[in-house]
N, C-alpha and C positions, 0 to 999 in steps of 0.2 A: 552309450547306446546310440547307434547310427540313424536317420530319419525314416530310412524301412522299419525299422526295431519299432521303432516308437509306432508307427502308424499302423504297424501289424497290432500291436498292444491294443491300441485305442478300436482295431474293428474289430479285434476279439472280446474286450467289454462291452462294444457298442450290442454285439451279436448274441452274447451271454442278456443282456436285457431283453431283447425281445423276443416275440415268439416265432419257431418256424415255420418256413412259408407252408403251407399244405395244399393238393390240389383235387379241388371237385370235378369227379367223374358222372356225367350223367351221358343218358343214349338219346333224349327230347329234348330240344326247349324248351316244354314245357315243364320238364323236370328241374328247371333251374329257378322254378318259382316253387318248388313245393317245399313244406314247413321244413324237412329236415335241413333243405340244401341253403334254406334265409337262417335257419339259429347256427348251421357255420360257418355263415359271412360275418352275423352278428357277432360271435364268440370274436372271430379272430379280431374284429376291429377292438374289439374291448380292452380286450389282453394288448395290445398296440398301442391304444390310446392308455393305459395303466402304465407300461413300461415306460413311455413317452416323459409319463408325469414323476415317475421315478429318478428318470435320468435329469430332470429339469431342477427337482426337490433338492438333489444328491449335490448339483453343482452350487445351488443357492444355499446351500448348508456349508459348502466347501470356503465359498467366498467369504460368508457369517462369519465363519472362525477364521479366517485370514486376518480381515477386518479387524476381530476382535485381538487378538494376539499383537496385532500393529499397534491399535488403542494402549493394551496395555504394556506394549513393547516403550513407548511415548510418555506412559505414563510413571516409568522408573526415569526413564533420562530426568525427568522434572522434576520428581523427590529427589535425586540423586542432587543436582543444584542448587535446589531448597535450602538442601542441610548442608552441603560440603562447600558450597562457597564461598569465599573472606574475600573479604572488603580493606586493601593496605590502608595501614594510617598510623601516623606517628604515636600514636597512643596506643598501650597493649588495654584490651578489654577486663584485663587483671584476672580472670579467673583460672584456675588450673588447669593443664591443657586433658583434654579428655575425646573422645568419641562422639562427636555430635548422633553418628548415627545411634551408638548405646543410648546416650543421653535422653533419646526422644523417641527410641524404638521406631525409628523409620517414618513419624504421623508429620505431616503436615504443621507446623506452625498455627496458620490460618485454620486447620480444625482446630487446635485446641484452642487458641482465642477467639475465634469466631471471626468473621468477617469484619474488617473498619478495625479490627481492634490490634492489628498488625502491619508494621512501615513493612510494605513491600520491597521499599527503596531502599529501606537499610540507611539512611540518612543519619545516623548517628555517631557524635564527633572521636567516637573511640572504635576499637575493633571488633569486629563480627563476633558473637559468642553467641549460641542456641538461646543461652537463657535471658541475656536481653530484652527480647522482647515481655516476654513472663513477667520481670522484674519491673518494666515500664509499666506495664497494663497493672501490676499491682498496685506500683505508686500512685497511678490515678484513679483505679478504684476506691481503693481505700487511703489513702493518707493526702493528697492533692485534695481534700473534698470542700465544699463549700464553708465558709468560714466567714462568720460574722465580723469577728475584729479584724477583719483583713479585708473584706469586703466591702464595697461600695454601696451604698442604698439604690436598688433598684439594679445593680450590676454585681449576682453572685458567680461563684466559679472561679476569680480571678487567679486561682490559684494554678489552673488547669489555664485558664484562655489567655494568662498574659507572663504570669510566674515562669509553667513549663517551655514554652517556647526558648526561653532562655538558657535554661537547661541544656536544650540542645545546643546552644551554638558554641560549647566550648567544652576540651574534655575537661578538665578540671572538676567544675561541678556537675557535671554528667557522673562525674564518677563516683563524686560525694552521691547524688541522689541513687545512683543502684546501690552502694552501703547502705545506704539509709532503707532501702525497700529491700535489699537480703537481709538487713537485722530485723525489720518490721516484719517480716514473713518468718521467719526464725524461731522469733518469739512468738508466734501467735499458734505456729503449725511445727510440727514434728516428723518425723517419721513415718510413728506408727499411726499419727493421725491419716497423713496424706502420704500414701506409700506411692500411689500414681502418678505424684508430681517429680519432676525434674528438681525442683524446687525446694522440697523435702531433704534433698541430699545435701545442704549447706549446711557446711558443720561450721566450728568457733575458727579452725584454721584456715576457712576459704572466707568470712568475713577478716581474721587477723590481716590476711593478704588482700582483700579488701581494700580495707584503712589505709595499709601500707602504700598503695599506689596510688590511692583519692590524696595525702598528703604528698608525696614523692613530686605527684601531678601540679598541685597548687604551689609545691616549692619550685617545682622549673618555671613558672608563669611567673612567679615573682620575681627572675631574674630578667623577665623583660621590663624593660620600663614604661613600655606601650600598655604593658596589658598587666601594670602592677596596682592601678587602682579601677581598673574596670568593672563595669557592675556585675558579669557573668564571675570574675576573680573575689569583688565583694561577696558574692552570693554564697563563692564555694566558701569561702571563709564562714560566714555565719551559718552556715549551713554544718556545718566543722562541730561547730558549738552548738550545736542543738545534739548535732550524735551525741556529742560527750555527753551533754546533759541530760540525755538518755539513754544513753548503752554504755558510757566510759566513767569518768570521776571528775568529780569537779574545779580539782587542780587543775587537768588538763584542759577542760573548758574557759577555765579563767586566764590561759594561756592564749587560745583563738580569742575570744571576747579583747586581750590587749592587743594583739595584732589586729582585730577589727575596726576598734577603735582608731588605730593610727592611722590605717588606709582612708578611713570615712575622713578623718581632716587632712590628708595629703587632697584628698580629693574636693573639700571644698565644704563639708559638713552633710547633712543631714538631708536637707532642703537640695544638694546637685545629683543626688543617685535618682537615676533615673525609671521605670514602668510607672511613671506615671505616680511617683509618692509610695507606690506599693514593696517596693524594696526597700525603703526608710521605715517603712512600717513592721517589715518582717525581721529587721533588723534589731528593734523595738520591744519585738510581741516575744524574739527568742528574748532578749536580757531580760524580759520583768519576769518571763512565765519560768524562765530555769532561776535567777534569784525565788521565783514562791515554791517552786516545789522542793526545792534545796535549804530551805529557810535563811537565802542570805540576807544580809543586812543590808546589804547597796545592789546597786545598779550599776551598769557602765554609762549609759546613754545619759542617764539624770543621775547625778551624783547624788544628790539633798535623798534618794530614793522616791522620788514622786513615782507618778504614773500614769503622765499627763506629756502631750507631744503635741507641740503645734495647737497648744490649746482642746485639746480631744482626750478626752480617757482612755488609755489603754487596755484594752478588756482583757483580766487575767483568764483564762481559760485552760486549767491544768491538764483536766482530760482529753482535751481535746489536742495539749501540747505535746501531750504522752503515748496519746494512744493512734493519732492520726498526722502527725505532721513531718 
């Protein structure tokens, strides 16, 4: 359409709004004051000033929805990143490849954990997967929780403010602990309990593939020698043996428990692992609490089977090894 086109357009709407001119006939002057000839002055400005407010209404409702349609033109590009984004890294995040958009029917992360309760940054030492986050915020709701035998007097949480940090800085045990919080969610919740969650859908053969990659993971770290007694390498290993000793068998654990034990004295014993005493402890609290729930006869840490470390008692705490840790 040419600029006459258009401009013819716009005075024909313009003209369709308002009213036509009309002209008053009188034969006096003074007939220009009389009631008829002022209520069709009146009239016309009315109709005039109505059309006026039509046409202004018409364009501010045009722009509203402009506007609006921008907003949520802006506000798909931004889901669309959310969810479909990956983050490279040498570690696969191990879970089956799937739809993140199915997965999460298109919501936001951040709604469903709520604000604070989501790495925006994705800072995690393994690869991007939806349910990630899920799986983290599970772990430290429920099973990271404040913990007496682990805990300092007057400094609770440690399991959360000194434990998880570490967690992240290596995939290995990053990968142990999302096994550890898709079996602990697993078992707690179902299906047809929670059919809402993303969560729900972990079946026996996405924890099987799980495990498979949390070891896979810890055997390539062991090929380095930098990082074959490291605390975050310690960790995943003890960590190893807490699954078995609660979701696998206890041959198997007794299997991690001897490899745990050699890395602790390639490393220097008990007393050089490092958070501050807190991973010598956790080291500890798995041998004695899976020897009691398993009714073994010994211990790794203390042969004689004490239950004493550095002079301090080991507080057996089954439920709480079983059901949150």
């Amino acid at each position: 359409m040419d600029n006459f086109s258009q401009a013819t357009s716009k005075l024909a709407q313009s003209q369709s709004l308002y009213p036509r001119l009309s002209f008053i006939t009188f034969g006096d002057v003074e007939d220009s004051r009389n009631r008829i000839s002022r209520k069709a002055v009146r009239s016309h400005a009315a109709l005039y000033q109505h059309a006026a407010s039509r046409e202004s209404k018409g364009l501010n409702e045009s722009a509203a929805k402009k506007k609006q349609i921008r907003r949520y033109k802006k506000q798909d590009v931004v889901l669309d990143i959310e969810i479909l984004t990956t983050i490279p890294s040498e570690e696969t995040s191990g879970f089956p490849e799937e739809s993140p958009r199915n997965s999460l029917k298109g919501t936001s992360l951040q709604v469903i954990l709520g604000q604070g309760r989501c790495d925006p940054f994705r800072t995690y030492p393994i690869d991007w997967n939806p349910r990630i986050p899920q799986l983290v915020d599970h772990y430290l709701t429920n099973m990271a929780i404040d913990m007496p035998e682990l805990d300092e007097p007057g400094n609770a949480g440690l399991l959360r403010t000194r434990w998880f940090p570490l967690t992240m800085t290596s995939a290995p045990i990053f990968h142990v602990i999302i096994l550890l919080a898709a079996s602990h969610h697993s078992a707690l919740y179902s299906p047809t309990k929670e059919p809402s969650s993303s969560l729900s859908r972990t079946t026996s053969r996405d924890l099987i593939h799980l495990k498979s990659i949390a070891i896979a993971s810890i055997n390539r770290a062991m090929q380095a020698d930098s990082l074959s007694t490291s605390d975050p390498l310690i960790g995943a290993v003890a960590k190893m043996a807490s699954y078995e000793a609660m979701y696998g068998d206890v041959a198997t654990f007794e299997v991690h428990m001897k490899g745990l034990i050699q890395m602790v004295r390639l490393r220097g014993g008990l007393g050089s692992l490092g958070l501050s005493g807190l991973l010598a402890k956790i080291c500890v609290w798995i041998d004695c609490n899976a020897a009691f729930v398993h009714g073994m006869d010994h211990t790794y840490f203390e042969p004689e089977g004490g239950r004493s470390w550095l002079g301090r008692e080991v507080g057996i705490n089954p439920s709480g090894f079983l059901a949150a840790y």
